[in-house]
C-alpha positions in Angstrom: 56.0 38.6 80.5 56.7 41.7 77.8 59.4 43.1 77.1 58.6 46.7 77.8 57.5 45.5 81.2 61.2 46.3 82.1 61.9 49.7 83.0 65.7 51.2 81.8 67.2 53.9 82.9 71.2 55.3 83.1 70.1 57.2 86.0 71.7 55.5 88.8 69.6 57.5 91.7 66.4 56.7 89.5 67.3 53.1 90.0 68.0 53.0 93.5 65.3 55.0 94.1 62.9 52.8 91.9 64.4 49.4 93.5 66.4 50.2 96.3 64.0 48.8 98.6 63.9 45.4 96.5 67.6 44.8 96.5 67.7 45.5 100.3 65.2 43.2 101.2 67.9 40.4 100.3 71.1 42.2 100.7 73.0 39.3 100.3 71.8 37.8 97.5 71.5 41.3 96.1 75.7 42.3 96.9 76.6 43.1 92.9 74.1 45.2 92.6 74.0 47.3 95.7 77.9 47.3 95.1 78.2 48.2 91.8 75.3 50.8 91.7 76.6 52.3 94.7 79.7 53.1 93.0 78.5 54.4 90.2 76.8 56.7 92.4 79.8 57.8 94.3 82.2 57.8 91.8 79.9 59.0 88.3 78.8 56.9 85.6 82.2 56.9 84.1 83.3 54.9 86.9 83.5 51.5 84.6 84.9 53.1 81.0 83.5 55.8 78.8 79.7 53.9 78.0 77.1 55.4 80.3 75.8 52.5 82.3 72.7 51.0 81.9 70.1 50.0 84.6 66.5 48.2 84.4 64.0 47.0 86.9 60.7 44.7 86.3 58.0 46.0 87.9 54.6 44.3 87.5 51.4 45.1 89.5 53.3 48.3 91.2 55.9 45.4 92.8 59.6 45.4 92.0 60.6 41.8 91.0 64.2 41.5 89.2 66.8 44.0 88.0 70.2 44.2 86.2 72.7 46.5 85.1 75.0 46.5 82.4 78.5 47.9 82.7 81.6 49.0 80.0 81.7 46.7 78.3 78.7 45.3 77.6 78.7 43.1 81.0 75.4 41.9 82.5 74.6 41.5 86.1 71.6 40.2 86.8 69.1 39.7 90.0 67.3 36.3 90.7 65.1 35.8 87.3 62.6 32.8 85.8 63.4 31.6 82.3 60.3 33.6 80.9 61.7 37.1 82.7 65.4 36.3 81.5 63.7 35.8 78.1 61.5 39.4 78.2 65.1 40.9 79.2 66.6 39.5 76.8 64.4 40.4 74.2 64.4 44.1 75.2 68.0 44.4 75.1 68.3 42.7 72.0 66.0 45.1 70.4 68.4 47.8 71.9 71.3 46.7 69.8 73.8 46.6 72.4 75.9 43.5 72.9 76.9 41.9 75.5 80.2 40.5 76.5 79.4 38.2 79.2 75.8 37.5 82.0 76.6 37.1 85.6 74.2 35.8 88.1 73.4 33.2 90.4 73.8 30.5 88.0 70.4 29.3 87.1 69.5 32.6 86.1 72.9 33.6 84.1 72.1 29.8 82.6 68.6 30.5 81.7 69.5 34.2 80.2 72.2 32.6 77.9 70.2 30.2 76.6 67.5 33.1 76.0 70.0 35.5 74.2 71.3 32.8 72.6 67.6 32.4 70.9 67.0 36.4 70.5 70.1 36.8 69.0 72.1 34.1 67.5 75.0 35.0 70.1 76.1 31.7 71.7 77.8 31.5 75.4 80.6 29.7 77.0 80.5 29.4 80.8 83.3 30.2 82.4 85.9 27.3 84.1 85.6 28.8 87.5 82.6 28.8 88.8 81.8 30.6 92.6 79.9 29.9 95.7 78.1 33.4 97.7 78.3 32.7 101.3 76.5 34.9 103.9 77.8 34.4 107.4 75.8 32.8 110.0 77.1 32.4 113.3 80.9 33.5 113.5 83.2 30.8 114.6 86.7 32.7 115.1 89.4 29.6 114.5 90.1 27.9 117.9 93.1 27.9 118.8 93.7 31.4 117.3 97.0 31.8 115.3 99.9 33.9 117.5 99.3 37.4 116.5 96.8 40.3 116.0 95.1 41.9 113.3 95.9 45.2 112.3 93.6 47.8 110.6 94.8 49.7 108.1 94.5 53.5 107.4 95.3 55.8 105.0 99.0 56.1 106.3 99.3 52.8 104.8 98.7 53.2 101.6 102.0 51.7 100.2 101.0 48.4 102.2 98.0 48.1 101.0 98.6 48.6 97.2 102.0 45.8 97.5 99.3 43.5 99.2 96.2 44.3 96.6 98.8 43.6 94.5 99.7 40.3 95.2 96.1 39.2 95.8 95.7 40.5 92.2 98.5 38.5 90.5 97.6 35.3 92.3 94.0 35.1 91.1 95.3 36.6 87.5 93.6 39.8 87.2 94.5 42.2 85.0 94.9 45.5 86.7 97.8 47.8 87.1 97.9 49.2 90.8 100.0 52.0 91.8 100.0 55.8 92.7 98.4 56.8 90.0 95.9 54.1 89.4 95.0 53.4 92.8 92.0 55.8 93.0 90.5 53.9 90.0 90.8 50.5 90.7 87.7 48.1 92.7 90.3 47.5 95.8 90.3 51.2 96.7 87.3 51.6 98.5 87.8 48.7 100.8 88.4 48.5 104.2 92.1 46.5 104.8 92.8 44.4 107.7 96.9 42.4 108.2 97.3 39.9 110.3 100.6 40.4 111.8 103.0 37.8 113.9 104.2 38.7 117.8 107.4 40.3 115.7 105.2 42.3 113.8 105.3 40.3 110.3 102.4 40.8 108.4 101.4 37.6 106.7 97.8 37.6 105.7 94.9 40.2 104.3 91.3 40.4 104.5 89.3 43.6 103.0 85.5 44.7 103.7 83.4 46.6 101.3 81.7 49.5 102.5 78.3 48.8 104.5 75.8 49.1 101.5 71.7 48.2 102.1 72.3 46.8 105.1 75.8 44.0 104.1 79.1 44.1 104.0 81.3 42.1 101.6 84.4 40.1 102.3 86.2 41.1 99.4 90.3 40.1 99.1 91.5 38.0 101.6 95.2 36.3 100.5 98.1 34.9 102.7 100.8 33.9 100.1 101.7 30.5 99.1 104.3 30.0 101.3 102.9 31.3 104.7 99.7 29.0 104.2 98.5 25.8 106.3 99.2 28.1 109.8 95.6 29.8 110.3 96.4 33.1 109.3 93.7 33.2 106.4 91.2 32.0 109.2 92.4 34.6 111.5 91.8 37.7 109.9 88.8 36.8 108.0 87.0 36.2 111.5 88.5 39.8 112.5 87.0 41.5 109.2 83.9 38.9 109.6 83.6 40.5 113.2 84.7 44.6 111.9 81.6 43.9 109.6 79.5 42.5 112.3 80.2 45.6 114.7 79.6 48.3 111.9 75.9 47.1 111.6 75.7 44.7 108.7 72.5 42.3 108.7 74.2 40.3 105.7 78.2 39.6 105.9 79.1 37.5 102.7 81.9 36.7 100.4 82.4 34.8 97.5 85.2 31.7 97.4 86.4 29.5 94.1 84.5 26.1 94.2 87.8 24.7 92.9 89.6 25.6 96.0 88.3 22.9 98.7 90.7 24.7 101.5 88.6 27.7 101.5 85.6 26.8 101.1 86.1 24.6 104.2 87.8 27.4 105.8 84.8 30.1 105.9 82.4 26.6 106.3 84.0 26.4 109.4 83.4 30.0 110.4 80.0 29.9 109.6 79.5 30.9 106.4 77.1 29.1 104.5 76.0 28.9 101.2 73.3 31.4 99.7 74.2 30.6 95.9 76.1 29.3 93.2 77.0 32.0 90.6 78.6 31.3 87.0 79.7 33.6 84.5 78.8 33.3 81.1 80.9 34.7 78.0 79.3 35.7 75.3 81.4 34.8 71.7 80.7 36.8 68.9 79.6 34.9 65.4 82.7 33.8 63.7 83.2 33.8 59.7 84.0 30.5 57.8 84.2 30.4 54.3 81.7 33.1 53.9 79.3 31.6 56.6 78.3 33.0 59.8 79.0 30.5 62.2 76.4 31.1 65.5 77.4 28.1 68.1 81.5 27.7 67.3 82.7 26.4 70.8 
């Protein structure tokens, strides 16, 4: 596998249009990039910080067979590779002389590219404590009994509601995003889809969001019910009403990702019927670190 077998471009319709058919042949497995890509195209390639993004494909023998993009600043998302195509990738970007700042894949691709940019570069990696688990629905299960209540889409008269609860969902998994009026427009939760779950009274007390329909899935992105409302089935409830929204709207592929560390949710969208398509990891890239005059490459 060479190096200039992989084909870059910043031209996000050049991309889509070289691999589109690739990444929607496995939706699923393909969500970051169809996601990503497809907001780049909608909102310009400015749409992730000031660098132009940067997008490559691997075509060999007139087939598509991998692809990443790399986003401000210097983060790597990466299709399904082999060790010897995350090593010609990493070689070509090393030549490029951009750096990286973390990989994300499924993780024994983001494992093998480390290790491979690692050996083109000197540049060692440090997964990251939380790892994930992609699930793609199967057969919905809606909760049975069903919590007392109804789910409640919301529109763009709601707009308050949705930025309080976008903002709790953000503060609770400890991103690092400012949302309000003027920010709103910028942020990933503003092109999502909201659903509350709201009590007989009309409480609301739990959130689920979709991503747009993109190649043929739908994500399951945000869903929160805070601390103290939790153990009743709301979470469950209005997941299965997004999980059904998407369902209804045409996707083929409905996934989401969950926290390995949390067992309660992972046995919550288990049970209705999501099942696992991968494990993904993260991988931070550290930069060398000067000692005394020496560059250290592997300082943990």
């Amino acid at each position: 596998m060479r190096p200039k077998d992989w084909c870059l471009t910043e031209d996000v319709d050049d991309f889509l249009g070289r691999a589109g058919g690739f990444l929607r042949s496995r939706p699923g497995a393909h969500v970051m990039q169809l996601t990503l890509a497809e907001r780049v195209r909608v909102r310009g390639p400015g749409a992730y910080g000031p660098e132009v993004p940067l997008f490559g494909v691997l075509e060999r023998a007139g087939r598509v067979r991998a692809t990443f993009y790399r986003l401000t600043p210097g983060a790597l998302g990466l299709s399904s590779l082999g060790a010897e195509q995350a090593d010609s990738l990493a070689a070509r970007l090393a030549a490029l002389g951009r750096p990286l700042s973390r990989v994300s894949a499924d993780h024994g691709t983001a494992t093998a590219f480390a290790e491979a940019w690692r050996q083109h570069t000197g540049v060692a990696a440090r997964a990251r404590d939380t790892r994930l688990r992609l699930y793609r629905l199967g057969t919905l299960t809606p909760p049975e009994p069903m919590p007392a209540g109804r789910g409640r889409v919301l529109g763009g008269e709601d707009l308050d509601d949705v930025m309080f609860w976008c903002g709790e969902f953000a503060r609770a998994v400890g991103e690092d995003v400012r949302i309000d009026a003027g920010t709103w427009a910028g942020t990933r939760f503003a092109d999502k889809r909201y659903t509350l779950w709201e009590t007989p009274d009309g409480t609301s007390v739990s959130v689920a969001g979709l991503n747009p329909l993109i190649g043929g899935q739908v994500q399951v992105d945000v869903v929160y019910t805070p601390a103290h409302l939790r153990g009743r089935g709301y979470a469950g409830a209005v997941t299965a009403e997004v999980s059904r929204a998407a369902l209804a709207a045409g996707a083929r592929d409905v996934v989401l990702f969950a926290d390995l560390a949390n067992p309660t949710s992972n046995a919550l969208y288990q049970s209705l019927g999501y099942r696992t398509l991968a494990d993904w990891s993260v991988y931070d890239f550290l930069p060398p670190v000067p000692t005394g005059g020496h560059r250290v490459l592997n300082r943990p």
